[in-house]
TIDOLUM-595904 format. One line per field, with one value per residue (C-alpha): residue number from 1; x, y, z; residue in one letter. Coordinates in Angstrom, 1 decimal. Layout:
<atoms>
selo NUM; ...
x X; ...
y Y; ...
z Z; ...
pafi A; ...
</atoms>
This chain:
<atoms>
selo 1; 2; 3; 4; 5; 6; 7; 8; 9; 10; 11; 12; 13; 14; 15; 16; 17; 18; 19; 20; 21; 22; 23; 24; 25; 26; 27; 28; 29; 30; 31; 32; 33; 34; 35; 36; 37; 38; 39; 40; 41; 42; 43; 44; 45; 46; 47; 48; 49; 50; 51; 52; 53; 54; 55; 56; 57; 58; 59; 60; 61; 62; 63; 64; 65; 66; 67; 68; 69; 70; 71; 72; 73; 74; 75; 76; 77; 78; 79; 80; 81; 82; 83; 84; 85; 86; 87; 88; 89; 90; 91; 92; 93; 94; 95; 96; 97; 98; 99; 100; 101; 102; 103; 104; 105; 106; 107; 108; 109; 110; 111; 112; 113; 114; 115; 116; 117; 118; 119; 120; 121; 122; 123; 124; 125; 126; 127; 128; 129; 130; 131; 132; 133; 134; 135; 136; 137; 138; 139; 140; 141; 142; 143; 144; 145; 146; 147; 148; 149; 150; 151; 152; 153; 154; 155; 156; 157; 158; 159; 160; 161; 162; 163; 164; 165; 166; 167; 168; 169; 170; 171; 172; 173; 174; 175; 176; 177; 178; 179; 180; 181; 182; 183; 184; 185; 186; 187; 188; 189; 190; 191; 192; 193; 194; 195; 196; 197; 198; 199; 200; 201; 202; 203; 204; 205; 206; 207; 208; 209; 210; 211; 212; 213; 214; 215; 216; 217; 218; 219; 220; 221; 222; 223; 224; 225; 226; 227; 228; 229; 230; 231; 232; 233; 234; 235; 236; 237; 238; 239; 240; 241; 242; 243; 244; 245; 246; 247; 248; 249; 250; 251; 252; 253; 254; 255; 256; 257; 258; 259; 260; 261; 262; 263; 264; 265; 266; 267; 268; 269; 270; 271; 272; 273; 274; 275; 276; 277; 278; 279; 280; 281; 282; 283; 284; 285; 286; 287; 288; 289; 290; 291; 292; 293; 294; 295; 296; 297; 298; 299; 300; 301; 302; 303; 304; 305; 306; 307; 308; 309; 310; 311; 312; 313; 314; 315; 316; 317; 318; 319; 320; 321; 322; 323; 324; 325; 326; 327; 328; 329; 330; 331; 332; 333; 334; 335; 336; 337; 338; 339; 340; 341; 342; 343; 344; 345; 346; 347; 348; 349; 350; 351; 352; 353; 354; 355; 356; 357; 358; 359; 360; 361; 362; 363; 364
x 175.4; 174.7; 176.6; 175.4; 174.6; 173.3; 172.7; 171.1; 171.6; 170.7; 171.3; 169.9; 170.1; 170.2; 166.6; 165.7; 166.0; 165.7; 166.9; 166.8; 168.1; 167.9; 168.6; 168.8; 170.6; 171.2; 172.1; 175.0; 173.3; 169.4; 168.0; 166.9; 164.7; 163.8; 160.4; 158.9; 157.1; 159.7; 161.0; 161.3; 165.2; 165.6; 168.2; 170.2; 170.0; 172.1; 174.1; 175.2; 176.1; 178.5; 179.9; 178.6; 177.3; 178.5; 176.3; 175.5; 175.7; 175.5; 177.7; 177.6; 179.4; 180.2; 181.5; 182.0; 184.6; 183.2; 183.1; 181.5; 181.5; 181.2; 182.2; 185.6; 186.3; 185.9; 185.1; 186.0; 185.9; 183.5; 185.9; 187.5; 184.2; 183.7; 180.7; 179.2; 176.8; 173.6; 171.6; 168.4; 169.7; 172.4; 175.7; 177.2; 179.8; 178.7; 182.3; 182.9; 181.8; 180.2; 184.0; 185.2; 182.6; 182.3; 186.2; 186.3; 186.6; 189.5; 191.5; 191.4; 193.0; 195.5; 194.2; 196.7; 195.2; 194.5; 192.6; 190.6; 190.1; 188.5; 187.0; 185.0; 184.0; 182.8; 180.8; 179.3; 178.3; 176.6; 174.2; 173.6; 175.0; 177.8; 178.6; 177.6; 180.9; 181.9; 179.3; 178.6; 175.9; 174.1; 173.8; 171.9; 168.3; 167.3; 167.4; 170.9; 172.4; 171.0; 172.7; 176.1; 175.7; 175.0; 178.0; 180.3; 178.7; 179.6; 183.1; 185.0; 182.9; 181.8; 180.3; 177.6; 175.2; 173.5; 170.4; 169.2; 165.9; 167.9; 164.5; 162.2; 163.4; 162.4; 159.0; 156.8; 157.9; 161.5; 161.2; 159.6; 162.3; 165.0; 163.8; 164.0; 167.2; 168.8; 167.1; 168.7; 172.3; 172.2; 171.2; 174.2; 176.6; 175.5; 176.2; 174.0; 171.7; 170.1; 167.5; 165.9; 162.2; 159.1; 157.8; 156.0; 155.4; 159.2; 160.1; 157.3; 158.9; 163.0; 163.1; 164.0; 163.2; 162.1; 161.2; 159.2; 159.9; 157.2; 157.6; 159.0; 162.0; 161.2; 161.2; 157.2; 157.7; 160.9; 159.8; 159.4; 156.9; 154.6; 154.5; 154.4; 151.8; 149.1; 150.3; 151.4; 152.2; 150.0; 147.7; 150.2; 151.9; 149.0; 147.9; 151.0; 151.3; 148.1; 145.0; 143.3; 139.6; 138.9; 135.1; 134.8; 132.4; 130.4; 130.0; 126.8; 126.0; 127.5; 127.2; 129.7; 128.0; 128.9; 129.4; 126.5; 123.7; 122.6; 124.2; 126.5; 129.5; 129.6; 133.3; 134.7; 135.0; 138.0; 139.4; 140.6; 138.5; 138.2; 134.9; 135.9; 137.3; 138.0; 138.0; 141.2; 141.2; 142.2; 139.8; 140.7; 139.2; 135.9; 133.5; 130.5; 126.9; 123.7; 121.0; 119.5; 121.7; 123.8; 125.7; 126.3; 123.7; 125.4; 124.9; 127.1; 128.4; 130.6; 131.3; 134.3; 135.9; 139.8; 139.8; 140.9; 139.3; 136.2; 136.9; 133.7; 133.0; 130.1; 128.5; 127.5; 125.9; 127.8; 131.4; 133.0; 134.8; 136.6; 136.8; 137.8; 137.0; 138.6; 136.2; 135.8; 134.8; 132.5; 131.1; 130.5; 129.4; 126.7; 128.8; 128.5; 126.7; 126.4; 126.0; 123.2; 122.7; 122.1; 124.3; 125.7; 129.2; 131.1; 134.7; 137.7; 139.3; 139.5; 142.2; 141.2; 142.5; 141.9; 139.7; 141.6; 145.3; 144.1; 143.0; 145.8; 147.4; 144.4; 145.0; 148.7
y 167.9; 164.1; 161.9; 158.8; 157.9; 154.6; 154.2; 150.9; 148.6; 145.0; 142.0; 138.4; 135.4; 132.4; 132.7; 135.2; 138.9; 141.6; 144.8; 145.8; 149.0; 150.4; 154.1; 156.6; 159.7; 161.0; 164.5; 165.7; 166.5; 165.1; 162.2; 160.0; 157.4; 153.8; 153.0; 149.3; 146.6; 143.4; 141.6; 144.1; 144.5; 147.6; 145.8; 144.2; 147.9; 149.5; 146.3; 147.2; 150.7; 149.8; 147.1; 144.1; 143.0; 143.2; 144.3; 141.9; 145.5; 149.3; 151.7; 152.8; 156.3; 157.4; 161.4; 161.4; 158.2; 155.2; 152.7; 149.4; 148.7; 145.4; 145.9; 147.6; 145.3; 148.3; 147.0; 149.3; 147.2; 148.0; 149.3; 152.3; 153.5; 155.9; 154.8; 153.8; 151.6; 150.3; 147.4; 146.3; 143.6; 146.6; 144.1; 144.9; 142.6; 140.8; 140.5; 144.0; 146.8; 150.0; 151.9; 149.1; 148.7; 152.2; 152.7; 149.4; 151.4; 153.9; 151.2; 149.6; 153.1; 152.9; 155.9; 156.9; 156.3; 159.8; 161.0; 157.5; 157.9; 161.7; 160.6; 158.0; 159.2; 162.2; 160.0; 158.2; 161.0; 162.6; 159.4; 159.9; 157.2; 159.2; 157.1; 153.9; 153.5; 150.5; 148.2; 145.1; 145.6; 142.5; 145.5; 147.7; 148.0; 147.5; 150.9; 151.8; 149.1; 150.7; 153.9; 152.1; 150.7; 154.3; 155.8; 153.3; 154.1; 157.9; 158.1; 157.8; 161.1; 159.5; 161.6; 158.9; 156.9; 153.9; 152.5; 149.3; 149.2; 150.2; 150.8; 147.9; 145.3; 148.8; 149.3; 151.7; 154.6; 153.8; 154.1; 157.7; 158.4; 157.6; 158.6; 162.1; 161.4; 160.2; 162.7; 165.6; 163.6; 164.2; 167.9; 168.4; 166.9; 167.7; 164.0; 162.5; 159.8; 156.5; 155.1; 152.0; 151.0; 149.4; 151.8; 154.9; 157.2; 157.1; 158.2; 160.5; 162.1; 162.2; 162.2; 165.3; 162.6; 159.5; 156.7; 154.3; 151.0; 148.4; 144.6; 143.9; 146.1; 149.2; 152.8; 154.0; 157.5; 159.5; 163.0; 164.9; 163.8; 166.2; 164.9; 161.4; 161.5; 164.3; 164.1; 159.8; 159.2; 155.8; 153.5; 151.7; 155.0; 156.0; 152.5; 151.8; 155.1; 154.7; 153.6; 154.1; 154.3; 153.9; 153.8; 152.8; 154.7; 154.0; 156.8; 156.6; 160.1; 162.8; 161.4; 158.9; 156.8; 155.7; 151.7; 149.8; 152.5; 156.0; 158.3; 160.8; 161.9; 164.5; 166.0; 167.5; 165.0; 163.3; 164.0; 162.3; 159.2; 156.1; 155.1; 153.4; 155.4; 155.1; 157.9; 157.5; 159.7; 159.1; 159.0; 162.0; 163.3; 162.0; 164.6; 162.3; 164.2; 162.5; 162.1; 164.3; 166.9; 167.0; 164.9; 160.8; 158.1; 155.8; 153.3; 152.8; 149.1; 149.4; 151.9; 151.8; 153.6; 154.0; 156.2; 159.3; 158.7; 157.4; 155.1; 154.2; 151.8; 152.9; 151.6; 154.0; 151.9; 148.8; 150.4; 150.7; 153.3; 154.1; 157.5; 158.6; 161.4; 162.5; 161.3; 164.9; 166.2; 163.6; 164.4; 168.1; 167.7; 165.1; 162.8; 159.5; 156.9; 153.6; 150.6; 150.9; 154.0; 156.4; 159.4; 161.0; 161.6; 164.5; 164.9; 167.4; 165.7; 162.9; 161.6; 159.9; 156.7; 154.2; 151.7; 148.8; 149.9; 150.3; 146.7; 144.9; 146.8; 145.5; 142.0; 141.6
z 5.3; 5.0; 7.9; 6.4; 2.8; 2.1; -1.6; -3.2; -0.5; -1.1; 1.3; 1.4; 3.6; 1.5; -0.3; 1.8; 0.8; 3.6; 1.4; -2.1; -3.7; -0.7; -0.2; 2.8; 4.0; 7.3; 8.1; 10.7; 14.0; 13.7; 15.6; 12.3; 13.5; 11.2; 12.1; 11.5; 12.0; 13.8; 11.3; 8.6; 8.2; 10.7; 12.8; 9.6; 7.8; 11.8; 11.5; 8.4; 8.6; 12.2; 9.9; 11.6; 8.4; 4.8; 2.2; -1.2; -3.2; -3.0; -1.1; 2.8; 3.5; 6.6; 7.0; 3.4; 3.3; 1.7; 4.5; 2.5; -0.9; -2.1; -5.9; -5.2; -1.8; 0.5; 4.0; 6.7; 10.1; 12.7; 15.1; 12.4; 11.4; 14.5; 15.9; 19.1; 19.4; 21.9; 21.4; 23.1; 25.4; 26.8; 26.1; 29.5; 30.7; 34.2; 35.5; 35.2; 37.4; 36.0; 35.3; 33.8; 31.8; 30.3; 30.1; 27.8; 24.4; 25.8; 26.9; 23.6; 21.9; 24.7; 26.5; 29.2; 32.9; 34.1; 31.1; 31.1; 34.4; 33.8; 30.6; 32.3; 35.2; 33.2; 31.0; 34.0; 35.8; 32.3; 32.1; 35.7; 37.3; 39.5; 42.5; 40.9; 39.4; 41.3; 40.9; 39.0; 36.8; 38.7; 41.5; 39.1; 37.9; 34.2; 33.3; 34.8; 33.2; 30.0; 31.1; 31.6; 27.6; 27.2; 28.2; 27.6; 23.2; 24.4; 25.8; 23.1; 22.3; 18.8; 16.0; 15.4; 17.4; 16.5; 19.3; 18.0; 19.9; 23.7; 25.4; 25.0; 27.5; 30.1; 31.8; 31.2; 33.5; 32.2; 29.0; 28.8; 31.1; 29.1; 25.7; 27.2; 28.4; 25.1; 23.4; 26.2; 25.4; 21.7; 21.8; 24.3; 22.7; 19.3; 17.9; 15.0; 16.5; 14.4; 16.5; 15.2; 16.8; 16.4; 19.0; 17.2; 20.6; 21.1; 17.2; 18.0; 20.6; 19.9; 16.4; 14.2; 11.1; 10.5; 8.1; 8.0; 6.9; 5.8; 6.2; 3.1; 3.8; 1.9; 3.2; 2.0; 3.7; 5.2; 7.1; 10.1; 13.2; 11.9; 8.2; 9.2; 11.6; 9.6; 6.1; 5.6; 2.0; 2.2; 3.9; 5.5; 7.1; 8.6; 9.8; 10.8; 13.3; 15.4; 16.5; 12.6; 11.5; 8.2; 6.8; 3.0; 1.3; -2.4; -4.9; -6.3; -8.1; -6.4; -3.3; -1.2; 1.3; 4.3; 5.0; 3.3; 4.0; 2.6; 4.6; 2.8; 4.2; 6.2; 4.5; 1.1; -1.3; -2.3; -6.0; -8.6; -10.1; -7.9; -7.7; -3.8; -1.5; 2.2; 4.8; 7.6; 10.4; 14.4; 17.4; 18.3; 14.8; 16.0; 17.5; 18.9; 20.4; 21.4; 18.7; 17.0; 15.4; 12.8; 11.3; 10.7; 12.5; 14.8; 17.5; 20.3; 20.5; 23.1; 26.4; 28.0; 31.2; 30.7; 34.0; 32.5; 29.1; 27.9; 24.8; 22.7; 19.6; 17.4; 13.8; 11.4; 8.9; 9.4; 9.3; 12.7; 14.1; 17.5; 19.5; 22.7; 24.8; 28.1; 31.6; 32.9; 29.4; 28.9; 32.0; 31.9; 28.7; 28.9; 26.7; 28.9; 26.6; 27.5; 25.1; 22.7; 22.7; 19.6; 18.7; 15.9; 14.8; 13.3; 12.3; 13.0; 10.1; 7.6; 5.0; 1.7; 0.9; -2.4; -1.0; -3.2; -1.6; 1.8; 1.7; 0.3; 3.8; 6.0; 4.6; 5.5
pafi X; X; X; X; X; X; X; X; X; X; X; X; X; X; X; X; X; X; X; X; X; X; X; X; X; X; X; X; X; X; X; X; X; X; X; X; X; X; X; X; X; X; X; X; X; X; X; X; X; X; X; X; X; X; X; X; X; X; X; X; X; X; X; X; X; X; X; X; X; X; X; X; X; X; X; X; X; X; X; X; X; X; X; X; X; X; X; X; X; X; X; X; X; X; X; X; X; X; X; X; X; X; X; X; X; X; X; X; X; X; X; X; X; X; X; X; X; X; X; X; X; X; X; X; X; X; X; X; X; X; X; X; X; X; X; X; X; X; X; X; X; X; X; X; X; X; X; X; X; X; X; X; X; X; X; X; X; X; X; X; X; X; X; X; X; X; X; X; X; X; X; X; X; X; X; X; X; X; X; X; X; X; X; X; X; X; X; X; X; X; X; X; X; X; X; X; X; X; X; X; X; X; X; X; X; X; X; X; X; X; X; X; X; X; X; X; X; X; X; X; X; X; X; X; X; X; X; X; X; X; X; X; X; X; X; X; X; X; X; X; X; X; X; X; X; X; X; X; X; X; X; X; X; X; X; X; X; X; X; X; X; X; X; X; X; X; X; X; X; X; X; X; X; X; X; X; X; X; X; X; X; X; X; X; X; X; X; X; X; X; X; X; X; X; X; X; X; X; X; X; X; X; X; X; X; X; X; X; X; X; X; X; X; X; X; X; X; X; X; X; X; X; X; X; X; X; X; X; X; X; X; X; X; X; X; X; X; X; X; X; X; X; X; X; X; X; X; X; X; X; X; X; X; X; X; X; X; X; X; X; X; X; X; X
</atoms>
């Protein structure tokens, strides 16, 4: 059952348009994740589904009640849709210690004490910050503070969760920390999470969908992990989540060279009739051996030592492509090359692209 049900959104700024005809559903009980470049309208989308923002046209539903809709004056406030809400710079008050902070929301509704009291420091203790409760949040570190916008979004035990980028202003360690956490929160409590990020290893790893949203403000693909990151609909999907290679090959005959030599590639060929095409895959679908053996001509351009990984840059032909191969592997298997050197590459796997659309991406 759909939780959310945004159909033909549009909203402009003045001259500038951010969403048009915008559509999206979001099932009870999933972590639906909008993935995007900054800037292209995944903040003003969440701000309109809370109710921050009011839509030129369409309809936002929320549960199954219409909550905006600008052609029959519908505009639930923010506060009545159910919801609770992160953002990225956490929106703790300073004057207020950790309780006070969380139990903001119940004492809004009027809660009586003793079950605010309960209700909070049940919500505290669930983000982990039992015995932090009388704090300011000037006492606390970046990532509790982010815990304290956490719970204070969850005790009012909403149905819905909206995170507006809540982990980029973290550090590394922090942020893999806490995307676990989140994640942990919404299978436990069985709420709906919409996570908004520009960060594709976290919608990787907590979302049960996602989309992803170009910079013009349109949704090119909408899918599992696993979809998104083997099967993208487009040049821009798969650019967009990863380190990409992509060699552009020339059909002459049967054949489709490699870069601007004579090498065929080493794969199936693509279908359909475009006489360009270019082959995507990740460096991890690289397979790279000293010369000699099968497979494509290249020259190593550039060696260089990650510590656990050994990334390399090699031409085949003129067309660059990146791989990377873990230190010990390297090692044992006689796979250290330095710059200059001659190998040849193989691949685990390749995707076909149009040559003509995966340039109009390159060029933006």
């Amino acid at each position: 059952m759909d939780i959310i049900q945004v159909e033909d959104i549009a909203k402009s700024y003045g001259k500038h348009r951010v969403h048009e005809e915008l559509s999206l559903s979001i099932q009870q009980g999933e972590c639906f994740t909008l993935l995007g470049p900054s800037g292209c309208g995944k903040t003003v989308l969440l701000r309109l589904i809370a109710g921050f923002e009011i839509p030129d046209a369409g309809k936002i539903s929320i549960g199954g009640t219409v909550v905006s809709d600008p052609s029959a004056g519908v505009n639930i406030s923010p506060d009545s849709r159910g919801l609770g809400v992160v953002f990225q710079d956490y929106a703790v008050w300073p004057h207020m210690t950790v309780f006070d902070n969380v139990a903001y929301p119940l004492k809004l509704i009027k809660m009586p004490r003793k079950d605010l009291t309960e209700r909070v420091m049940e919500t505290v203790s669930m983000v982990g910050m039992g015995g932090l409760e009388k704090r300011l949040p000037s006492e606390l570190s970046g990532g509790q503070q982010q815990r304290v916008a956490l719970a204070r979004a969850l005790v009012a035990k909403p149905s819905l969760m909206l995170l507006d980028e809540p982990l980029t202003n973290l550090d590394a360690n922090l942020r893999e920390e806490m995307r676990f956490e989140i994640k942990e929160l919404q299978r436990k409590l069985n709420i709906t999470v919409f996570y908004v990020t520009h960060d594709q290893e976290i919608a990787l790893a907590i979302s049960d969908r996602l989309a992803i949203m170009d910079e013009t403000g349109h949704i090119r693909q909408t899918g599992n992990p696993w979809e998104i990151f083997e099967q993208p609909a487009d040049p821009f999907v798969f650019n967009f989540m990863g380190i990409a290679n992509f060699i552009s090959v020339r059909r002459v005959g049967e054949d489709y060279l490699v870069g601007n030599g004579a090498q065929p590639m080493p794969w199936e060929k693509p279908e359909g009739d475009a006489s360009e095409w270019a082959a995507g895959f990740r460096p991890s679908d690289v397979r790279i051996a000293p010369a000699g053996g099968a497979g494509l001509r290249g020259v190593v351009k550039r060696a260089s030592f990650l510590g656990a990984m050994m990334d390399y840059l090699i031409d085949v032909d003129g067309a660059s492509l990146r791989t990377s191969i873990e230190t010990h592997e390297a090692l044992t298997e006689r796979l250290m090359f330095k710059e200059g050197e001659a190998c040849v590459v193989n691949f685990r796997n390749l995707l076909w692209f149009d040559a003509r659309s995966l340039a109009e991406v390159l060029k933006r």
